[in-house]
C-alpha positions as CSV (number, residue, x, y, z in Angstrom):
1,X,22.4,-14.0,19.6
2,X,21.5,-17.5,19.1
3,X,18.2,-19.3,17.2
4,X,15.8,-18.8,19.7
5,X,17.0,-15.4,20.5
6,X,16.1,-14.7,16.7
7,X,13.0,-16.5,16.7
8,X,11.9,-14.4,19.4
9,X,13.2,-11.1,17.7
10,X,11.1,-11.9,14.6
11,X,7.9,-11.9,16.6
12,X,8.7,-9.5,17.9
13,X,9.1,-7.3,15.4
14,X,6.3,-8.5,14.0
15,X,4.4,-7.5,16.6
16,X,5.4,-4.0,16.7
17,X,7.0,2.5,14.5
18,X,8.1,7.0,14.3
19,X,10.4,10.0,14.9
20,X,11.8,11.4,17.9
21,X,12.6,15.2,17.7
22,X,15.2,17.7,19.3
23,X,12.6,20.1,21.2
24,X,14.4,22.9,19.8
25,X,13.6,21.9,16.1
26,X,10.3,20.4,16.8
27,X,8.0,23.8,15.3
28,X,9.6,23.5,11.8
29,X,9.8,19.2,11.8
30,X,5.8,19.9,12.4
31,X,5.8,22.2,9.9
32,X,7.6,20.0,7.7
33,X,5.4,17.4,7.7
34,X,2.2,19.3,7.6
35,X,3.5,21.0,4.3
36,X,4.4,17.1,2.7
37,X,1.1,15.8,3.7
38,X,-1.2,18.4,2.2
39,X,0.9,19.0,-0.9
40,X,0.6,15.0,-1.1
41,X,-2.9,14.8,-0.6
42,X,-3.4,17.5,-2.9
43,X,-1.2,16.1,-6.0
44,X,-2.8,12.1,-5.6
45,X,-5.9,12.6,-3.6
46,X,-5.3,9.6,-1.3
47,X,-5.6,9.0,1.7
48,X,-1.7,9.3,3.5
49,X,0.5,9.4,6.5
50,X,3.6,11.1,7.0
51,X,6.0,11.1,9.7
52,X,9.8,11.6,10.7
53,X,11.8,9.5,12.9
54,X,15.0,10.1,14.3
55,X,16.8,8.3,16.5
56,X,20.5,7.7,17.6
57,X,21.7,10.8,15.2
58,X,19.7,9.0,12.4
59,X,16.6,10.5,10.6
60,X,14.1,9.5,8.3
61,X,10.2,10.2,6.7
62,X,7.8,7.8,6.0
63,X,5.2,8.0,3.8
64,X,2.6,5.5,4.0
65,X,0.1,5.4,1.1
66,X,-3.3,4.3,2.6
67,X,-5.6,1.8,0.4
68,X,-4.4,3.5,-3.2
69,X,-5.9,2.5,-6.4
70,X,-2.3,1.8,-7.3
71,X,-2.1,-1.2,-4.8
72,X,-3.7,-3.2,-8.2
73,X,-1.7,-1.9,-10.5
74,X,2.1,-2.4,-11.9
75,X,4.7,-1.9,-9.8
76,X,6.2,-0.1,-12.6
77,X,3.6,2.6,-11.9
78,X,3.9,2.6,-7.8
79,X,7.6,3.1,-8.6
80,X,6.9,6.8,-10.7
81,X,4.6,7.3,-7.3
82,X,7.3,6.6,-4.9
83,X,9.5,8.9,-6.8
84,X,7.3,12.0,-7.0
85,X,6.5,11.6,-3.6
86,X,10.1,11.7,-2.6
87,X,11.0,14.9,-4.4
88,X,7.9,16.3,-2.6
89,X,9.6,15.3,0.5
90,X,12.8,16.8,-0.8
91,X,11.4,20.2,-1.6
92,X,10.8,20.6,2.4
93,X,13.9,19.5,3.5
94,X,16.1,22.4,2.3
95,X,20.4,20.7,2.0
96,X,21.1,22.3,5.4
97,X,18.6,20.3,7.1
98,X,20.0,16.9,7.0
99,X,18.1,13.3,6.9
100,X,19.1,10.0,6.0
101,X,16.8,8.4,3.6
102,X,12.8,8.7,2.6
103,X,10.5,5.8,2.8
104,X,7.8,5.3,0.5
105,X,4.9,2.4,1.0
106,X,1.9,1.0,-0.3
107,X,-0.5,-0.5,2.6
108,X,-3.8,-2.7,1.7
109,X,-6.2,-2.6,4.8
110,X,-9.6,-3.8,5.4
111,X,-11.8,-2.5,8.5
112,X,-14.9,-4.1,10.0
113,X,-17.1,-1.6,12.6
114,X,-13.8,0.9,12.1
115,X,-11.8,-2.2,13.5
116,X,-8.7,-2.9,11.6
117,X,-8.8,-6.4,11.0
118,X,-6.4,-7.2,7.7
119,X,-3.0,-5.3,7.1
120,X,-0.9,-6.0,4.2
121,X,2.1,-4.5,2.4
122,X,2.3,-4.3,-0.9
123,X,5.4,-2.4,-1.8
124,X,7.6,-0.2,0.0
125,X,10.2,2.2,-2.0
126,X,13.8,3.9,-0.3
127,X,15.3,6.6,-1.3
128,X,17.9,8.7,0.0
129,X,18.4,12.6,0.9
130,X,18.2,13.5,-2.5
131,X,15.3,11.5,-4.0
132,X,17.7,8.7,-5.5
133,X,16.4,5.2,-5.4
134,X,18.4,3.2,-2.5
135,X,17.8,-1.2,-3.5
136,X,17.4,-2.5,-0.2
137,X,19.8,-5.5,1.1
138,X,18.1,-9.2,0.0
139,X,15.1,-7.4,-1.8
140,X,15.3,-6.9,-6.0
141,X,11.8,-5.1,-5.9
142,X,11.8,-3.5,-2.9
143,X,8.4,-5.1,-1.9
144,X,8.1,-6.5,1.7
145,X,4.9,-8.5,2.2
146,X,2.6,-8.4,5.2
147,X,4.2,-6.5,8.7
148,X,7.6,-7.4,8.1
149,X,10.0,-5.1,9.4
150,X,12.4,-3.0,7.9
151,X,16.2,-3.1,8.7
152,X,18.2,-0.3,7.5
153,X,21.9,-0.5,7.6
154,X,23.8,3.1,7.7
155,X,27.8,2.0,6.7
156,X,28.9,5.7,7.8
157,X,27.8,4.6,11.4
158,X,27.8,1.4,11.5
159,X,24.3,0.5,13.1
160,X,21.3,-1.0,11.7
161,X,17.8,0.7,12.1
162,X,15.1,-1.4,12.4
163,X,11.1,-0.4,12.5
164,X,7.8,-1.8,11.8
165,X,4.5,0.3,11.4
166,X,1.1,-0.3,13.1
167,X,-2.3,1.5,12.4
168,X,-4.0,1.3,15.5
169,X,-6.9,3.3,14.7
170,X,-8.5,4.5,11.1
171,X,-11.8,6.8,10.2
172,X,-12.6,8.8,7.3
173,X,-9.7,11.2,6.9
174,X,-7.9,10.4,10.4
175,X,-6.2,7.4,12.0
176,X,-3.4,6.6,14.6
177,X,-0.5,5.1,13.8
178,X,2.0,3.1,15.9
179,X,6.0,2.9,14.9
180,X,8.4,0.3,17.7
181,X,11.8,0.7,16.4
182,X,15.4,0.3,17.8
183,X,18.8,0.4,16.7
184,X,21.9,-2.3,17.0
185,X,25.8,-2.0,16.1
186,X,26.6,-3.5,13.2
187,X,24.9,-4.6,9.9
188,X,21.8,-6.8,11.5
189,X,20.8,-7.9,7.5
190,X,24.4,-9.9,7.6
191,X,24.6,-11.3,11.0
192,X,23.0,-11.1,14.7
193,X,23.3,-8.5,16.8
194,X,23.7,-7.4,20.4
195,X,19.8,-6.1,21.5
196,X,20.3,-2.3,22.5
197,X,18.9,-1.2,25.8
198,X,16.3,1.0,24.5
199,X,13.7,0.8,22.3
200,X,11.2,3.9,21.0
201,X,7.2,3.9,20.5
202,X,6.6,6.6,18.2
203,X,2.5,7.4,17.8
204,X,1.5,10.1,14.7
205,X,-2.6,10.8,14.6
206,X,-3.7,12.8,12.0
207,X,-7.9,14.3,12.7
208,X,-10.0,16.9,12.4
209,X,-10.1,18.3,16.2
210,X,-7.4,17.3,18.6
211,X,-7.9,14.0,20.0
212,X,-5.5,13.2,22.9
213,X,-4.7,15.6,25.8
214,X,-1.3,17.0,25.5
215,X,-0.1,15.5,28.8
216,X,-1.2,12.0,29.5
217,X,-0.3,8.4,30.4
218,X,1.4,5.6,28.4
219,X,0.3,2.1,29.6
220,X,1.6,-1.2,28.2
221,X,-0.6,-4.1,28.9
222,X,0.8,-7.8,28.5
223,X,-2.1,-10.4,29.5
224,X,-3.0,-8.5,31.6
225,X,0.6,-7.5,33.6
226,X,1.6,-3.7,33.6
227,X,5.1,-3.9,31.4
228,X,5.3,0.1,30.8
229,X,3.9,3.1,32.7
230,X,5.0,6.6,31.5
231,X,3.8,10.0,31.8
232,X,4.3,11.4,28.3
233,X,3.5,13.9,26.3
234,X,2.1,14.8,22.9
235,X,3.9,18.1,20.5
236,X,0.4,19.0,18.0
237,X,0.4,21.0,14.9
238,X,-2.3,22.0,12.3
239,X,-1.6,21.0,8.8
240,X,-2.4,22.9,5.6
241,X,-5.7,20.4,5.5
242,X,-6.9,22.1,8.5
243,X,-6.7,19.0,10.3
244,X,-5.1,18.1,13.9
245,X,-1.5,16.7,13.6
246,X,-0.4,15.2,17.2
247,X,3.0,13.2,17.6
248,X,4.4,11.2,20.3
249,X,7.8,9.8,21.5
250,X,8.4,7.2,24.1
251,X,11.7,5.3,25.1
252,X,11.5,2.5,27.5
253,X,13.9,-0.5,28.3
254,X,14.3,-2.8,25.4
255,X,13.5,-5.8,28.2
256,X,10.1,-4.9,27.5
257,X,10.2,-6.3,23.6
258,X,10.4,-9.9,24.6
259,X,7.2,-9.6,26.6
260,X,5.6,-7.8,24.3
261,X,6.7,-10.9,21.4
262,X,5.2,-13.5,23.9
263,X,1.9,-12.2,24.8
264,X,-1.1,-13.6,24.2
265,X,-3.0,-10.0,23.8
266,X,-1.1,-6.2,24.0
267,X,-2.9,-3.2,25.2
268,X,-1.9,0.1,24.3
269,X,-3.4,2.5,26.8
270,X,-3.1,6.0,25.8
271,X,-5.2,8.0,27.8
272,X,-8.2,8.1,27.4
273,X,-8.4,5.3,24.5
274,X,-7.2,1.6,24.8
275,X,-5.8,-0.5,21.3
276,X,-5.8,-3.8,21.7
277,X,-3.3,-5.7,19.3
């Protein structure tokens, strides 16, 4: 993969999270993630998103701390967070039920009309299966800063997950939230690697009635050109809140990142709402 190639892989992943779930374990993964959002919400009292990716035999949860009053304080202190929060996790994920590592990150936004308009990271925390602190390759903090993407390299199998998160809609309580990811052979922190030929859109909402229909259309929009078109549909739980959990999982050809990284304007049509990025 040469410079260009790279450049282009860096905007792209810019641009763009998160799971994807064996339908025969997809009840208790909801359940799962209900249970570690409302015992969350209920320990802090801010505003959070949870959700699981898996993908290529690896899995993961993110937790994604929403605006917190801890965005302006030590890091010291978003540290003893990130830690709690993972042995919540950890408490729903009995030994037998095996995932790779747990993600833990702060996120500064500002809206204007509900309209997302600044996104910034302030500190994002790994852990692994057992709620032990994981020190990221190139980072001594941990904190990433703006949309960077995350690369995680697994030794055991040799392949380097990489994912970004998106919030393509927020309200009072609720919000959609967009994860691109992909994996490649090898370590990708060390050296280039071969694109794969897929690539995964993963979509989490979290409100208080169900918003989406469960069977639907997936439309990618690049300046106007159709780049995706899929029928797809959405798995729905109700959390221990009492609100409306509703997940999504979409592969398409990996040929589609470029033109995604090179547009002008992206539409995400998920019918019946449009996000414009």
């Amino acid at each position: 993969m040469g410079a260009p190639t790279r450049t282009i892989s860096i905007l792209i992943l810019s641009f763009s999270l998160l799971w994807q779930a064996c339908a025969t374990n997809i009840g208790k993964t909801l359940g799962r993630l209900a249970a570690v959002r409302a015992d969350i919400t209920k320990k802090f009292g801010d505003e959070v998103y949870v959700h699981e990716s898996t993908f290529e035999k690896s899995t993961a949860v993110f937790i994604n701390f929403i605006n917190s009053p801890l965005n302006d304080k030590t890091d010291e202190l978003r540290a003893a967070r990130a830690q709690e929060t993972a042995q919540i996790v950890k408490a729903h994920y009995p030994p037998t039920y095996e995932i790779d590592f747990i993600s833990v990150g702060f996120i500064r936004e500002r809206t204007r009309f509900l309209v997302i308009n600044y996104r910034e990271g302030v500190a994002s925390f790994q852990f692994d299966r057992n709620a032990k602190p994981i020190l990221m390759p190139g980072s001594d903090s941990g904190e990433p800063s703006g949309l960077n993407p995350t690369a995680r390299y697994s030794p055991t199998q040799n392949k380097t997950d990489v994912s970004v998160s998106l919030q393509l809609d927020r309200g009072p309580g609720s919000g959609v939230t967009l994860v691109p990811h992909f994996s490649v052979l090898g370590d990708a922190n060390q050296q280039p690697s071969t694109p794969p030929k897929e690539a995964m859109f993963d979509v989490a909402s979290y409100s208080a009635t169900r918003k989406f229909p469960q069977d639907t259309k997936l439309i990618i929009l690049v300046d106007g050109e159709k780049i995706v078109e899929k029928d797809v549909s959405f798995s729905s739980s109700k959390a221990a809140d009492g609100q409306t959990a509703e997940f999504l999982y979409v592969t398409f050809p990996y040929e589609a990142f470029p033109k995604i990284g090179k547009g002008n304007e992206v539409t995400i049509e998920i019918a019946p709402y449009k996000y414009t990025l």
